[in-house]
C-alpha positions as CSV (number, residue, x, y, z in Angstrom):
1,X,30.8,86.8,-116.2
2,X,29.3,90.2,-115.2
3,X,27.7,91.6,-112.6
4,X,25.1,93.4,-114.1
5,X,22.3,94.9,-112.1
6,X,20.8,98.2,-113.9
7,X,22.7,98.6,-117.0
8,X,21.8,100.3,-120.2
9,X,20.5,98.1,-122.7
10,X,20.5,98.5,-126.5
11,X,18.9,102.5,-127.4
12,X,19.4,103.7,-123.6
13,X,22.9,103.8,-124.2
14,X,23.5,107.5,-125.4
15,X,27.2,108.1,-125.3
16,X,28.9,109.0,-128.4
17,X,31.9,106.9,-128.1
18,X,31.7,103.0,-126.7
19,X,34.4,100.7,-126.8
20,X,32.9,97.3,-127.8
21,X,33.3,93.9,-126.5
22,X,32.1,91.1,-128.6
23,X,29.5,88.2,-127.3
24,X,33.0,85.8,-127.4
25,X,35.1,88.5,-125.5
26,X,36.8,89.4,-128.0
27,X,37.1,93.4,-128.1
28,X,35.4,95.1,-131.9
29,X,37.4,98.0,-130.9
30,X,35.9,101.7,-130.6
31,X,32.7,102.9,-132.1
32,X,30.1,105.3,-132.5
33,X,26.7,103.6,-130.0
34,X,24.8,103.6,-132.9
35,X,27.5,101.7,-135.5
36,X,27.3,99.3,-132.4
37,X,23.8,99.1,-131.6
38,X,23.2,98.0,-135.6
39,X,26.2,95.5,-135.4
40,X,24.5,93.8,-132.5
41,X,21.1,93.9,-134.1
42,X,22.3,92.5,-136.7
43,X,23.8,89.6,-134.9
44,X,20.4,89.5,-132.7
45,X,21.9,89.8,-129.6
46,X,21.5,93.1,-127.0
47,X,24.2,95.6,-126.7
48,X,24.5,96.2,-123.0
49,X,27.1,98.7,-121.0
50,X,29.0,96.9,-118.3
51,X,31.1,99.7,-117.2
52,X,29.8,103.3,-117.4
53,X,32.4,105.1,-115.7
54,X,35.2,103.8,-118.1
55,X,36.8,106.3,-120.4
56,X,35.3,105.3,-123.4
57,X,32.6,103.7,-121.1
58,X,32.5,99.8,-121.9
59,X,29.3,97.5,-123.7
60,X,29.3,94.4,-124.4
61,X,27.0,92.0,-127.2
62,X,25.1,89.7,-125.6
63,X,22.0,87.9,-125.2
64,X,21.1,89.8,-121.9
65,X,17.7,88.0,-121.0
66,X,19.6,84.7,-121.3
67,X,22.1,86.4,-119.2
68,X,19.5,87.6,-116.9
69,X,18.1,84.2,-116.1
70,X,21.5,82.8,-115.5
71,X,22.4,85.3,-112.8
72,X,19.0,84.2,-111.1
73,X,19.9,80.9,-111.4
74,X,23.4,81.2,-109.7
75,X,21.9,83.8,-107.2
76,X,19.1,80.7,-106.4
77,X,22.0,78.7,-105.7
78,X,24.2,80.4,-103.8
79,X,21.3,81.1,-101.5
80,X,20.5,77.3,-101.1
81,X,23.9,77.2,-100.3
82,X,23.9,79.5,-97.3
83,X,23.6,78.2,-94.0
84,X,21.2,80.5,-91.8
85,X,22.3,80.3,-88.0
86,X,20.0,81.0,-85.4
87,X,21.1,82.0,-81.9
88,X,19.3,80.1,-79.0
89,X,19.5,81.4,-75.3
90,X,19.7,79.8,-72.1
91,X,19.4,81.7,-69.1
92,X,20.7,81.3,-65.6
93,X,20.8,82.5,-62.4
94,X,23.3,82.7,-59.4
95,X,21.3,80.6,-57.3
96,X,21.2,77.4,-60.0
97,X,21.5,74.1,-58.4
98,X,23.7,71.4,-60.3
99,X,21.1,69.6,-61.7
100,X,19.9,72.7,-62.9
101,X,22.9,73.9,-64.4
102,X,22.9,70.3,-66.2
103,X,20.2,70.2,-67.9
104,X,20.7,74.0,-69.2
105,X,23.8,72.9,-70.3
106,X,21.9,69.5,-72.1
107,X,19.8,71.7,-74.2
108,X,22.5,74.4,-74.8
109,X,24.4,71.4,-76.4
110,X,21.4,70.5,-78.6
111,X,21.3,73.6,-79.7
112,X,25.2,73.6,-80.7
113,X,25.2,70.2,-82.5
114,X,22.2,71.6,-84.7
115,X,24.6,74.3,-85.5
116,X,23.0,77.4,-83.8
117,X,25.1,79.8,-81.9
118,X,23.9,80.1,-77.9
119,X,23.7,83.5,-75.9
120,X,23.8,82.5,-71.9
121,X,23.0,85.4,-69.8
122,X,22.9,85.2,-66.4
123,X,20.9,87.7,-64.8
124,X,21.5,88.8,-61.3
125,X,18.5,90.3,-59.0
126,X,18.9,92.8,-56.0
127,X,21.7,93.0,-54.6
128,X,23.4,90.2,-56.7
129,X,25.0,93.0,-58.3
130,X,27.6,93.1,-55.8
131,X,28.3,89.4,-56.4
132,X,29.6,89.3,-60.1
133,X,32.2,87.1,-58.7
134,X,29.8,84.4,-58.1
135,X,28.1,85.0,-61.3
136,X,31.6,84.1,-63.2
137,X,32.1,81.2,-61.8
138,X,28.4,79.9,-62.2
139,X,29.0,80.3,-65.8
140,X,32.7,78.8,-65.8
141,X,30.7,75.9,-64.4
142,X,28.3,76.0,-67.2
143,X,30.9,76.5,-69.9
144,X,33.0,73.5,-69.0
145,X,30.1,71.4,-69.2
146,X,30.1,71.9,-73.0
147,X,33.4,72.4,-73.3
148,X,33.7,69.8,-76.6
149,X,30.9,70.7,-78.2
150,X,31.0,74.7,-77.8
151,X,33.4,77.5,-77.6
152,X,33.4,81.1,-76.8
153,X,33.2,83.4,-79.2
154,X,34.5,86.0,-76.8
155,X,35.1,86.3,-73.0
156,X,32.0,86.8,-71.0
157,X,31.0,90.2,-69.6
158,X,28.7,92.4,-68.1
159,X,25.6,94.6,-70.2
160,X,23.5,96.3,-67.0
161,X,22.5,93.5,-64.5
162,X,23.3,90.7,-66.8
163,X,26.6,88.7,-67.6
164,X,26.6,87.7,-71.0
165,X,27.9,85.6,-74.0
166,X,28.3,83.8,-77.0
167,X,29.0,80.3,-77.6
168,X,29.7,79.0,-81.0
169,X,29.3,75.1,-82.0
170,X,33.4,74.0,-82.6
171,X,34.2,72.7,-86.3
């Protein structure tokens, strides 16, 4: 079917020469717009162009408000069929005891299994800064606790005074 979003319908079609496409796909061959315009009055159906920058340009006879309503209906669809995914954070620090770390890890797996994507940034303060190294193994630590559930979307790395990235829930 056709993609048809502002098309010329019926008298707004005012090129001299159309080649015609008939409402079974069959093609009528190439006529004058008004010759076609009466042939798909005649049938009761609309004469519609679907491609404007063809040489003739190309219209088709159809029933376009039926035609219409069916694209909405396969637009409604495809939308129910999309799957919106969130992304969650969970922040953590350089300091973060192992029960800490846990339980961040607990809810980032939540978040996973529900099929959101989770940013974990890990923020250092002061003079932190001058131990990143710490900071990447903190969130080593964190990402082998979810190992199974989660997987890195890409490696981790540093935006200003944060180390950051994305995990993805694994298939």
């Amino acid at each position: 079917m056709y993609l048809i979003k502002t098309a010329d319908i019926n008298e707004e079609i005012r090129d001299r020469e159309i080649r015609v496409i008939g409402e079974d796909g069959e093609q009528l061959g190439i006529m004058s717009a008004k010759d076609a315009l009466a042939l798909a009055q005649e049938r009761k159906l609309d004469l519609v162009k679907i491609a404007p920058n063809a040489k003739p340009p190309v219209c088709r006879i159809m029933d376009f408000g039926k035609h219409r309503y069916e694209q909405q209906k396969r637009n409604k669809e495809a939308r129910k069929k999309q799957k919106n995914v969130s992304v969650k954070e969970v922040r953590l620090s350089l300091n973060i005891e192992k029960h800490d770390l846990e339980t961040k890890a607990k809810n980032a797996i939540k978040f996973l299994e529900k099929g959101d994507k989770v940013k974990v940034s890990l923020r250092f303060k002061g003079r932190e800064m001058g131990y990143t190294q710490l900071g990447y193994d903190v969130f080593n630590k964190f990402v082998a606790e979810i190992d199974e559930i989660g997987a890195l979307e890409a490696p981790a790395r540093i935006e200003g005074r944060s180390l950051v990235a994305t995990l993805a829930p694994k298939k």
